[in-house]
C-alpha positions in Angstrom: 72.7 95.5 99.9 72.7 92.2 101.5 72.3 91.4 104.4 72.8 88.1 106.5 72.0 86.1 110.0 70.9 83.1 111.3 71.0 80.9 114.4 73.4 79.9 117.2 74.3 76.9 115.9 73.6 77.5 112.3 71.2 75.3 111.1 68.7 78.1 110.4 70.5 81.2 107.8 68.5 84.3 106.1 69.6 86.6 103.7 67.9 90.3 103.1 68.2 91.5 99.6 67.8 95.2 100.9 67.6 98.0 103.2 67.3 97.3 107.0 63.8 99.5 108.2 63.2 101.0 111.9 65.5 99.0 114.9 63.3 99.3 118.4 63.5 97.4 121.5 60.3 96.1 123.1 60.4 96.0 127.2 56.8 94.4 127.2 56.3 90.9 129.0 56.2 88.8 126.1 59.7 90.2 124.4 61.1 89.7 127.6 60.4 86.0 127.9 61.1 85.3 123.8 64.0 86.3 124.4 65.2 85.5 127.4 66.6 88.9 128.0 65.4 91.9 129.3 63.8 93.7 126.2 63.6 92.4 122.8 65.8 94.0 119.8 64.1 93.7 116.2 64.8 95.7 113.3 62.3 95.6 110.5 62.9 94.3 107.1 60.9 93.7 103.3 59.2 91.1 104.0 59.5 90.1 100.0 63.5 90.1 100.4 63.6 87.4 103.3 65.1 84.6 101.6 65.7 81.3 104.3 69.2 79.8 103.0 69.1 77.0 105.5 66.6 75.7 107.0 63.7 77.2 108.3 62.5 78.6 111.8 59.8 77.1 113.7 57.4 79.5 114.8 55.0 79.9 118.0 51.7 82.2 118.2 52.5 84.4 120.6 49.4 85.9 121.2 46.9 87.2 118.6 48.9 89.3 116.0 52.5 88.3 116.5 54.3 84.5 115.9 57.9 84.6 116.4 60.2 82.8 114.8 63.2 80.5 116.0 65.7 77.8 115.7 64.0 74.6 116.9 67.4 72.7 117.3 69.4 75.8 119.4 66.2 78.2 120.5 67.8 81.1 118.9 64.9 84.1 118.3 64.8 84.6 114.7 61.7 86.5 114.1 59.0 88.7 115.2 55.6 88.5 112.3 52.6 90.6 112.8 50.1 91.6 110.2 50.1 90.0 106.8 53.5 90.3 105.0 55.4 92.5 108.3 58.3 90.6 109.5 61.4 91.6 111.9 64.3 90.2 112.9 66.5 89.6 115.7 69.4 92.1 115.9 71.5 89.6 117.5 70.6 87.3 114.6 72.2 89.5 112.5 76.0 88.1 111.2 76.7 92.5 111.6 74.5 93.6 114.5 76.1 97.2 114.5 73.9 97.2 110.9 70.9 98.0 113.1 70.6 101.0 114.4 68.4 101.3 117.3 65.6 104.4 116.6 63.5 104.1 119.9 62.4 101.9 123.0 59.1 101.0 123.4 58.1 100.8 126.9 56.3 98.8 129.2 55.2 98.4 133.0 57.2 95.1 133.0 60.6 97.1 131.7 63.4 96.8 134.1 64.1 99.9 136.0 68.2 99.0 136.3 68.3 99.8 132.6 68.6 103.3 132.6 71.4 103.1 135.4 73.4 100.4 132.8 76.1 103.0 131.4 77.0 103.6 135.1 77.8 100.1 135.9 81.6 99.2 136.2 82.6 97.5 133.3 85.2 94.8 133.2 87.7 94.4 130.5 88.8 91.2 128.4 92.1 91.9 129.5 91.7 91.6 132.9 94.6 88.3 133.9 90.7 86.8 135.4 88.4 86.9 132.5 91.4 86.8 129.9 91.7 83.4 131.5 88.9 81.8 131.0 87.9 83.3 128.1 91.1 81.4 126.8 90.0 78.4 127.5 86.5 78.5 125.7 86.1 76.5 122.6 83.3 78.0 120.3 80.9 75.8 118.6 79.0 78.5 117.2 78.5 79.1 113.7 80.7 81.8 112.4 79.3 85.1 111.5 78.8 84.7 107.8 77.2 82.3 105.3 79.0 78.6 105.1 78.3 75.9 102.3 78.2 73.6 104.9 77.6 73.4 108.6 77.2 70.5 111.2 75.2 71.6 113.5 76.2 69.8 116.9 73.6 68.3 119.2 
């Protein structure tokens, strides 16, 4: 099985020669602020099989045990390393994020308490004459969701 991702603007890409391991989400501090987002999604994967096809991340010691990996030209999280050889990835680096399948949440005094309300909020459809609009009108520079031979990364 293989099994691809890489950056926003695709001047980092990674292939996984192999099975995906465990998929958690992190609500601690330091995901949080990684990421950007309100928890941070990383599914584990053989070390040995992470093969950088373009580029390589540049990576920041987050504290002790853990660097993370990223995209130094778009900031895209690429990578959570802890331990010698233990490395996980992004889900939403993933070209098929659906491949990750979430197994648990681990939690953290910092986690957001909205989060367990979020499958009550209203959700609004792409089809709505508003949002249908404008998303219309967007013009996507992002790499495409699968390996390239070439790519120009815009800056």
């Amino acid at each position: 099985m293989s099994i691809t991702g890489g950056c926003q603007c695709g001047a980092v890409r990674f292939r996984i020669e192999g099975e995906l391991g465990d998929a958690s989400i992190c609500h601690c501090r330091m995901c949080q602020k990684a990421t950007g987002g309100l928890f941070g999604p990383y599914v584990g994967a053989p070390f040995e099989a992470l093969v950088w096809t373009r580029g390589e991340p540049k990576r920041f010691q987050s504290s002790n045990k853990v660097r993370r990996g990223f995209c130094s030209d778009c900031g895209t999280p690429l990578t959570f390393e802890y331990g010698e050889g233990h490395v996980s990835l992004a889900v939403g680096a993933l070209d098929r994020p659906a491949e990750a399948r979430l197994t648990e949440q681990l939690a953290s005094p910092a986690q957001v308490a909205e989060l367990d309300d979020l499958a009550s909020l209203p959700v609004h459809p792409v089809e709505e004459p508003k949002a249908a609009v404008y998303l219309a009108g967007i013009v996507s520079y992002q790499h495409p969701d699968h390996d390239t031979e070439a790519w120009e990364v815009r800056r």
